[in-house]
Structure formats: structure tokens, C-alpha cells
C-alpha positions as CSV (number, residue, x, y, z in Angstrom):
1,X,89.4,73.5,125.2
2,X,90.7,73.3,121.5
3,X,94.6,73.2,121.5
4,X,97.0,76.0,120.5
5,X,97.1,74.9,116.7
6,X,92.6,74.6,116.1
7,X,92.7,78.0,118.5
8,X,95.5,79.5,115.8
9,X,93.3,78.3,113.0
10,X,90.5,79.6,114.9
11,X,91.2,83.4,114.4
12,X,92.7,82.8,111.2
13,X,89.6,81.5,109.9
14,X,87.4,84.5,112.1
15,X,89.8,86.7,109.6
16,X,92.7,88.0,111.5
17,X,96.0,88.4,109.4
18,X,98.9,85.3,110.2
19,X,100.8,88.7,111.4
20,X,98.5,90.1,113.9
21,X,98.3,86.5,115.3
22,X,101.9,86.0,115.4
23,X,102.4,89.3,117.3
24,X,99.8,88.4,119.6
25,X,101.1,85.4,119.9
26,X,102.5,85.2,123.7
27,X,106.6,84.4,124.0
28,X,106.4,82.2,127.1
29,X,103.9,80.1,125.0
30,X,105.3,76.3,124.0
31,X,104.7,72.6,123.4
32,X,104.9,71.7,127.1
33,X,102.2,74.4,127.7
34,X,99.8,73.2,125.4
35,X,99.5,70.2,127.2
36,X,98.2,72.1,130.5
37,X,94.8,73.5,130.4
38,X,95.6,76.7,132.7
39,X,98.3,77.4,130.5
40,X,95.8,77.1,127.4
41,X,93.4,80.0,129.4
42,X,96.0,82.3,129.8
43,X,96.8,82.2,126.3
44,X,93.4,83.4,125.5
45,X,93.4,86.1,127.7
46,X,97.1,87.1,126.7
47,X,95.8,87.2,122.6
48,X,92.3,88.5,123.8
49,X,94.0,91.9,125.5
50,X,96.2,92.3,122.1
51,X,93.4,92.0,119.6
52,X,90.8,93.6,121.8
53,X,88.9,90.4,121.9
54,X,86.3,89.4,124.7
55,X,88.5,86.8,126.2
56,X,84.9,84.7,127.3
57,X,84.6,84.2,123.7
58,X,87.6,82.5,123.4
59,X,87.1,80.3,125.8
60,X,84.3,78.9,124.0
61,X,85.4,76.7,121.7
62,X,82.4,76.4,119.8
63,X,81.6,80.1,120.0
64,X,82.3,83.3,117.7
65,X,85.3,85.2,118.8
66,X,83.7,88.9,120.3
67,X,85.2,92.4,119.8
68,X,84.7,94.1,123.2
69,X,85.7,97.6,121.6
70,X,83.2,96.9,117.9
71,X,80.7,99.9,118.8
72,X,82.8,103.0,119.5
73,X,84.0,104.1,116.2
74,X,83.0,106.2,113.7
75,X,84.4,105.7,110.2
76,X,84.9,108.0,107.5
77,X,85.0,107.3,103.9
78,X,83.4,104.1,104.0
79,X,83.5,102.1,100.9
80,X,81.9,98.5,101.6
81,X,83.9,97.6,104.5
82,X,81.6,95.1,106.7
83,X,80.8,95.3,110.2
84,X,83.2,92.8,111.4
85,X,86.1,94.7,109.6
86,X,84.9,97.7,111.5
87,X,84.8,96.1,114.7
88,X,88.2,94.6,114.2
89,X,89.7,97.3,113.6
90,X,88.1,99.4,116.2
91,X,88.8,97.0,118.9
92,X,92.6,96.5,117.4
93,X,93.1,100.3,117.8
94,X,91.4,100.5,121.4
95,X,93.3,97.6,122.8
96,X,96.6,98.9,121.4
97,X,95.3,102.6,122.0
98,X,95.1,101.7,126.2
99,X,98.8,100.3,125.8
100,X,100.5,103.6,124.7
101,X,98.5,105.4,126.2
102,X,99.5,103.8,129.4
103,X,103.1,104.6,128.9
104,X,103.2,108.2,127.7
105,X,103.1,110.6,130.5
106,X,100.1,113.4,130.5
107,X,100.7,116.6,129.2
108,X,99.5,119.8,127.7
109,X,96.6,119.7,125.9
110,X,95.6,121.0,122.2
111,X,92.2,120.4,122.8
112,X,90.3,123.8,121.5
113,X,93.6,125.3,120.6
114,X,93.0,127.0,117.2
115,X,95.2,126.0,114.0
116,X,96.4,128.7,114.0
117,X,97.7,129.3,117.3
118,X,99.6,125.8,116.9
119,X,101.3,127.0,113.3
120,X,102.5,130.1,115.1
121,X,104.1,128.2,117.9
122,X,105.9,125.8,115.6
123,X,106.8,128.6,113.5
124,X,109.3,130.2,116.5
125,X,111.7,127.5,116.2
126,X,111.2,126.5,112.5
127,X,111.4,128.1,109.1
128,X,107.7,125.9,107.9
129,X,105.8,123.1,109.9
130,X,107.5,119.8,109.1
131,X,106.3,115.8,110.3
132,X,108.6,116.2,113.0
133,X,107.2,119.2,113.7
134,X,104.1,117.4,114.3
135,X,105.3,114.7,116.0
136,X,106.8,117.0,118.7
137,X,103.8,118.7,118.8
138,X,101.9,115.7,119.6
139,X,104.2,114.0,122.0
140,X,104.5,116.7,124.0
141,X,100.7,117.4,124.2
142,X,100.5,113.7,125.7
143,X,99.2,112.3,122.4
144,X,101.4,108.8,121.4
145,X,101.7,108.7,117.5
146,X,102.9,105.6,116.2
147,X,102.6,103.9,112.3
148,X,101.3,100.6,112.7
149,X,103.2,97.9,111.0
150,X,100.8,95.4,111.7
151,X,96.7,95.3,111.2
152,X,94.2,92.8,112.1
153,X,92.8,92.1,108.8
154,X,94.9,91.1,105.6
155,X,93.1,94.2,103.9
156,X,94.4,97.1,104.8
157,X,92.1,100.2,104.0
158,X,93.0,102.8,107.0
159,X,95.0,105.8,106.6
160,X,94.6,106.5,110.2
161,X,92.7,106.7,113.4
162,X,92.3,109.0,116.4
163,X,91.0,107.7,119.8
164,X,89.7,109.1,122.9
165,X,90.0,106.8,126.5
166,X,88.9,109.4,129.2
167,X,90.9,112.6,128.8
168,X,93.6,110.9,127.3
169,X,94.2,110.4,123.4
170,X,96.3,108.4,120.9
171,X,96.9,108.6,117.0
172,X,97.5,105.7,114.5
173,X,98.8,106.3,111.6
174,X,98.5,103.8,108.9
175,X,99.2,105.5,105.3
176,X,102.6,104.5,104.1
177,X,105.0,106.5,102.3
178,X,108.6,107.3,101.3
179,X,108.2,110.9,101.7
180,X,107.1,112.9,105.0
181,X,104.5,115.3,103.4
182,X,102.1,113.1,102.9
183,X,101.9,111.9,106.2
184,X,102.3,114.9,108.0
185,X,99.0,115.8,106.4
186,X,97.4,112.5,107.9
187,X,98.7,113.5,111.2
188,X,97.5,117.2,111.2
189,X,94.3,115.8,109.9
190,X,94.0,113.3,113.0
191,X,96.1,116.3,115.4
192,X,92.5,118.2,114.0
193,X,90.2,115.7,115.3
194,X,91.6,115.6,118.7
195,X,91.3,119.5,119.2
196,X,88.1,120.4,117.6
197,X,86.6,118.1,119.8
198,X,85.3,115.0,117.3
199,X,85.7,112.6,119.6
200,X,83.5,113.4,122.3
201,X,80.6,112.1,121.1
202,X,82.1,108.5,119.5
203,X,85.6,107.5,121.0
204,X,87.2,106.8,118.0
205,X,87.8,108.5,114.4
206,X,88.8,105.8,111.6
207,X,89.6,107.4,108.5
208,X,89.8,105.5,105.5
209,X,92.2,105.8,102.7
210,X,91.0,108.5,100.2
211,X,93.1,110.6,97.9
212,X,90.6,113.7,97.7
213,X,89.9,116.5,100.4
214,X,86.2,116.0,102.2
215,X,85.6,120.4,102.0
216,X,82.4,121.0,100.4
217,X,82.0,117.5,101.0
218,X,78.3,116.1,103.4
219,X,80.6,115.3,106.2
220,X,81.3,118.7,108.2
221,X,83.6,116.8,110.3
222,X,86.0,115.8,107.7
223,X,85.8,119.0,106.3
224,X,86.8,120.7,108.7
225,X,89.5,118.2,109.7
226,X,91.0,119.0,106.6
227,X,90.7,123.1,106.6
228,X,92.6,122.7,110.3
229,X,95.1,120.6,108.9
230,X,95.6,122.7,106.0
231,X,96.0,126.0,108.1
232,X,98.3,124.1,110.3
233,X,100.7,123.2,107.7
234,X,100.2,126.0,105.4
235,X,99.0,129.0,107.1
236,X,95.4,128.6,105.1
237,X,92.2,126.4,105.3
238,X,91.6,126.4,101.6
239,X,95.3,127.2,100.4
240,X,95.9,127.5,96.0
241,X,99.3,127.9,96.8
242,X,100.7,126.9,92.9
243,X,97.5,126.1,91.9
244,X,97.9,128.7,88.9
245,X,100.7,126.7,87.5
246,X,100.2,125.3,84.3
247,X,99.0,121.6,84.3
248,X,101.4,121.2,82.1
249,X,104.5,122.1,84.4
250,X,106.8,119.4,85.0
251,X,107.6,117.5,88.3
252,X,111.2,119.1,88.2
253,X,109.8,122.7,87.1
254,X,107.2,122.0,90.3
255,X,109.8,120.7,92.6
256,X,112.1,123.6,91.8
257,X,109.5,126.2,92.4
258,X,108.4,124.6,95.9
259,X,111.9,124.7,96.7
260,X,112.4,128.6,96.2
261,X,109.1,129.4,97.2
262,X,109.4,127.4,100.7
263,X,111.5,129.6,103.1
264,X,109.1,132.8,101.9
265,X,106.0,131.0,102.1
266,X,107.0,129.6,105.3
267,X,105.6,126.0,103.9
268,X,107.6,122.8,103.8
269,X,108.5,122.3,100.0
270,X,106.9,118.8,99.8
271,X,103.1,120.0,101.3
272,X,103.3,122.4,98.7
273,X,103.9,119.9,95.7
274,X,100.7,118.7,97.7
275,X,98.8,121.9,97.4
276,X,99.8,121.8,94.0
277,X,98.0,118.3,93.5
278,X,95.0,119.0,95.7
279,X,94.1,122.5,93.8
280,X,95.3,121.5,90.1
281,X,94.7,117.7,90.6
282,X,98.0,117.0,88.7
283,X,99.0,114.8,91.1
284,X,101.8,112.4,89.0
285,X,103.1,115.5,88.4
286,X,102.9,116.2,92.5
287,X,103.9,112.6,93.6
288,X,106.8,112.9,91.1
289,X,108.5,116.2,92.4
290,X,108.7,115.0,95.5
291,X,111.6,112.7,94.6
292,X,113.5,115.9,93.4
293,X,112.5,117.5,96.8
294,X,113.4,115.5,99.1
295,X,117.3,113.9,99.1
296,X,116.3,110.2,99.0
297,X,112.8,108.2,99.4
298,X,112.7,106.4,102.8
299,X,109.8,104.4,104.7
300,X,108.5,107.4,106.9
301,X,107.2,104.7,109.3
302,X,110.5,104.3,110.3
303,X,111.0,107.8,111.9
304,X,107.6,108.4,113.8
305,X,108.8,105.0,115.2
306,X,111.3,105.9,116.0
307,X,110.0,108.7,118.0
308,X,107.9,106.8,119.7
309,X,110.6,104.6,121.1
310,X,112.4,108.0,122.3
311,X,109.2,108.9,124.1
312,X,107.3,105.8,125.3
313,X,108.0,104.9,128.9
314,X,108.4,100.8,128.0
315,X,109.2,100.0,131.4
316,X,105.3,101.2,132.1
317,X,104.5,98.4,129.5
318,X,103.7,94.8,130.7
319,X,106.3,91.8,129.7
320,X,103.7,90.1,128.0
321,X,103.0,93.4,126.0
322,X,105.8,94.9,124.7
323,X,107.1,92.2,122.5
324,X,103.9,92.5,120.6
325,X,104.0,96.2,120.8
326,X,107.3,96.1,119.5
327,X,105.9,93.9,116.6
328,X,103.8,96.5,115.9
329,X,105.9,99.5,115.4
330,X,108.1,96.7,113.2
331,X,111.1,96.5,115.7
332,X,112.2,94.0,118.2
333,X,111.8,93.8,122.2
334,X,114.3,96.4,123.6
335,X,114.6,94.7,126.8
């Protein structure tokens, strides 16, 4: 059985990232270990549960690493990636999926709730739906939401995924940004998936980076994905909040309007600069006012992590597991 340093060079050569492997990467692992063959086994099977791998395969030195997760997604968007990409990222998500899924206690569901229905109940506590918003929302429906930190390929495509393991879900959320608009979008659009019922047929939703809405577009799923998430946020599927602005207004002129118009409209200022961009398809204009909108630009990661560290129950976590979980969500092991 090859030794720790050809099995490292191993999956970096099948095309895993040096972080994924590092995270995977067991803690108890050493010199002295590489020099006993049990110890070399369970160091498959430890980096084989992170990635999603098919442990056999790595026991094989001669063999091709195996996704045991490659078949159960269904990708939207798709712009050239390969099947191997797929099937990394697919099993990546599973594997990691299972994990918070694991710790995060069952609750509610939203399944078949209307958009709607969840806008109004937000709406009792808060003057407009806000990421937090969403992150409660999701949370306390039993969904874990975390924004990886870490991916198993060095290109990095996916704005997020949604994923089904019996009656349980989980979202990943992959788009980074300094302000939380644009990622409460990606989570209302992935919130969408899980309660209209897309993942019943395939377990898993990967959806790809992409700037433009999919209504009107040949995937029904996506379009209605987006129409949910828009009602969610704004009240209406197919919202031209602003969009009679002049393209000619000016990120300040923009972000000062969104700002008056927010507490009437009962729409967070910054999805409205986003309305603006999806209807007038200004969107440096957009993109600009959000820095007047919002006090200061800061990694959003950071708080939907944050979040998740509130909520997740890491004692239910194996040892072995949590320091690369931890990796993931780009913080250290708590215990």
C-alpha cells in the first residue's frame, strides 16, 4: 500500500484541491503511522468519508479513486464542466451533507409551503425578509445552511447546492460576497428547491454560478426556483421594483431611493438594488449602490457560519470529523 506522501500525491494528481486534502487530512495521522499498514487503511477510510470517496478504491493502489455519491445530482447551468467535476462535487456535498445533517435536530418542514405563506411569517417580526431572516427560517425548519470555505476541485464554479438524504435536507452555499443580498437570493433560491419538491426525483440540486434569472428560460425548474425566491424576498415572482429608473441613475441616486423606498415596500434595500439590476440590467450601477447601502463590506460567509456554529449540535459530530468540518466553514476545532 503506497505510503502517506504517493497516496497525497495520489488525489492531488486525481484533481482534488491541496485544501480539500489538507482538511481531510486526519489529525492523529504521523510519521510513526506511516510505518504501520493498519494505520495506512484507516487513513483511507478517514479521507474516503470526507471526500465521499469509495474507500475500496483507495485501497488499490493501482486503481482510480471512486465517487460513491457521482450519480445523484442534477446540475443547472452547465457550462463544460466534466463528469468527474460533477461527481466530485456531488459526492463532496453528500459526504459533508450526511455530517450536518447528522447534527442538526429535525424540525418543521417547508416542504409545500407556499412563498408566500413563508414571506408573511417573516414579515410579523420584521420590517422586509433579510439573510438572517432566511437563515432562521432554515434552521429552524431542520435545514443546516453553511458557506463552504473549502471545495474539492481548485475550480470553483458552484453558487450553491441543495440535497435530499431521506426526509432530511441540507443547503451549501458557495457564492461569495461582501454584501448579504446577494446571497440571501442564493439561499431563497435553494430554500425554493427544497419546498417545491425538486429533489425528489434526483437527490441533489447543484446550481452553477450564473448572473442572469432562468424565467422564460427551458428549465421550468429553475424558473420557478427563482419566481419563489423572488416572492419570498420581495412579495412578487416577477418584481420591476425600480426598473423604470433611468439607466442612467447613479449608484448613490439608486442606493438612496432603495433606502426610502425599503420600509414601505417592505423589501430589504440591498434586494432591491438587485431588482433594479435584474429588470434594468444596470448592474455596476446595482453592485455599486450596495456599498452606500450597506455600513461596511464584509465576507457574508462569515455570518451564516457563524450561525451554523450557534445551531449545530458538534458533540453529535465524530472526533475525526469535526476538525475537518471546522476547516470547512473556515474556523478551527472548538473542542
Amino acid at each position: 500500500m503506497d505510503n502517506a506522501a504517493r497516496f497525497r500525491q495520489r488525489l492531488k494528481n486525481f484533481g482534488f484541491s491541496d485544501p480539500a486534502i489538507e482538511a481531510a487530512w486526519p489529525n492523529w495521522w504521523s510519521e510513526e503511522a506511516d510505518a504501520s499498514s493498519s494505520a495506512r487503511t484507516e487513513l483511507r477510510f478517514s479521507v474516503s468519508r470526507k471526500l465521499g470517496l469509495d474507500p475500496r478504491s483507495l485501497l488499490e493502489d493501482d486503481g482510480e479513486p471512486r465517487f460513491v455519491w457521482r450519480d445523484e445530482a442534477r446540475f443547472k447551468r452547465l457550462s463544460g464542466e466534466s463528469e468527474l467535476e460533477k461527481a466530485a462535487i456531488t459526492s463532496f456535498g453528500v459526504a459533508l451533507g450526511n455530517v450536518l445533517i447528522s447534527a442538526t435536530l429535525p424540525l418543521s418542514s417547508i416542504q409545500s409551503v407556499a412563498a408566500t405563506n413563508l414571506r408573511e411569517l417573516i414579515l410579523r417580526r420584521q420590517d422586509f425578509v433579510r439573510l438572517l431572516d432566511l437563515l432562521s427560517l432554515a434552521w429552524s425548519a431542520g435545514i443546516p445552511v453553511v458557506h463552504l470555505r473549502i471545495f474539492p476541485w481548485p475550480q470553483k464554479r458552484m453558487s450553491a447546492m441543495a440535497l435530499c438524504r431521506g426526509s432530511r435536507y441540507a443547503i451549501l452555499l458557495a457564492k461569495d460576497s461582501m454584501y448579504p443580498a446577494h446571497i440571501a437570493f442564493y439561499l431563497a433560491h435553494e430554500l425554493a428547491h427544497v419546498a417545491l419538491g425538486h429533489l425528489e426525483r434526483e437527490n441533489v440540486v447543484v446550481d452553477l454560478e450564473d448572473t442572469e434569472l432562468a424565467t422564460g428560460s427551458a428549465d421550468p425548474e429553475e424558473s420557478a426556483a427563482d419566481a419563489f425566491a423572488l416572492e419570498l424576498l420581495t412579495g412578487e415572482s416577477s418584481p420591476k421594483v425600480l426598473a423604470s429608473t433611468s439607466r442612467r441613475v447613479s449608484a448613490a441616486g439608486l442606493a438612496d431611493a432603495a433606502l426610502g423606498a425599503s420600509k414601505e415596500l417592505r423589501i430589504e434595500p440591498g434586494t432591491l438594488a438587485l431588482c433594479f439590476g435584474y429588470s434594468t440590467g444596470n448592474w455596476a450601477v446595482a453592485n455599486a449602490a450596495m456599498e452606500r447601502i450597506y455600513s461596511s463590506a464584509k465576507p457574508v460567509w462569515r455570518e451564516v457560519n457563524q450561525v451554523a456554529l450557534r445551531e449545530l449540535s458538534l458533540e453529535d459530530v465524530a472526533e475525526d470529523v469535526l476538525p475537518y468540518l471546522m476547516a470547512v466553514l473556515g474556523g478551527t476545532d472548538p473542542r
